[in-house]
C-alpha positions as MATLAB code, in Angstrom:
seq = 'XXXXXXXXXXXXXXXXXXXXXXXXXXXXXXXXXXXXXXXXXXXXXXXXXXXXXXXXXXXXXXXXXXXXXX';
ca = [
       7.037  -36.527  -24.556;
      10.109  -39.085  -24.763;
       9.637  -40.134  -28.056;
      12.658  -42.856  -27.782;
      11.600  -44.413  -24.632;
       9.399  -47.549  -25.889;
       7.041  -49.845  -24.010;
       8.419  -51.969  -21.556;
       5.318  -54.027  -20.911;
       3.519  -57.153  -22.918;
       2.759  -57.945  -25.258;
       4.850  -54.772  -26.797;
       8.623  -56.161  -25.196;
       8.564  -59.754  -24.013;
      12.053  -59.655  -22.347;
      12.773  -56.613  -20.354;
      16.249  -56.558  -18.662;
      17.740  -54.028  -15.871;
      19.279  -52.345  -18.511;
      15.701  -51.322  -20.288;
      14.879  -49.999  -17.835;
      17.114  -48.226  -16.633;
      17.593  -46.964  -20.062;
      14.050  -45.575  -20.306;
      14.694  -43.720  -16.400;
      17.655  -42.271  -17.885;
      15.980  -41.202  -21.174;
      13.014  -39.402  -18.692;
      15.498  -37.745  -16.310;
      17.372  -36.230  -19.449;
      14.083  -34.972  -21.296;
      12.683  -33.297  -17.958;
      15.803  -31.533  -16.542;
      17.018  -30.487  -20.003;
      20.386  -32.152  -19.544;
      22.070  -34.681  -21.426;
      25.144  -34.730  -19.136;
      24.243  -32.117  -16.049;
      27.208  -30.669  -14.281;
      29.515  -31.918  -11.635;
      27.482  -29.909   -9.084;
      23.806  -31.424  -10.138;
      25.517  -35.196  -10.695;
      24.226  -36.421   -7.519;
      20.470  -35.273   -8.157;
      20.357  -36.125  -11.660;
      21.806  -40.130  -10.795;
      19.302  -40.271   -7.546;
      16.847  -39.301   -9.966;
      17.459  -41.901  -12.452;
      17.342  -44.333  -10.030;
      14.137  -43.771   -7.953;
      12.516  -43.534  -11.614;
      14.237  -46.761  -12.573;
      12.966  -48.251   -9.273;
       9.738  -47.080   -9.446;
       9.222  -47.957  -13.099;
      10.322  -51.276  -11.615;
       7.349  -51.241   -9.378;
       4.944  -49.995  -11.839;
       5.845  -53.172  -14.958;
       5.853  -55.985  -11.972;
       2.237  -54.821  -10.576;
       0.789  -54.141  -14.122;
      -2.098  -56.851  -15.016;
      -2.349  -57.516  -18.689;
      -5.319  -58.638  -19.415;
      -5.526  -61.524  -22.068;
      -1.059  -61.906  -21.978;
       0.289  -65.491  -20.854;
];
């Protein structure tokens, strides 16, 4: 689906900053509402969106267990 969004996790990216992240959220929230930049008026969704994914994805890479990594 999100073709430019790539793995966050080991042993694919060994130092993932805020900004990855973030990044990849951003990259999602574009590719599902069909927006690059949405309007004034759908701003506020489109940025709460980004960040409960960017949270989330947070969530999901510090509970992940990587078998055979470090």
């Amino acid at each position: 689906m999100c073709r430019s969004i790539r793995t966050l996790r080991p042993p694919y990216a060994e130092a993932v900053t805020e900004q990855d992240v973030h990044a990849a959220a951003l990259q999602y929230v574009r590719k599902v509402s069909g927006f690059r930049a949405p309007a004034a008026h759908n701003q506020a969704a489109f940025d709460q969106a980004v960040e409960r994914i960017t949270a989330a994805t947070e969530d999901l890479l510090e509970s992940l267990v990587v078998k055979g990594s470090g």
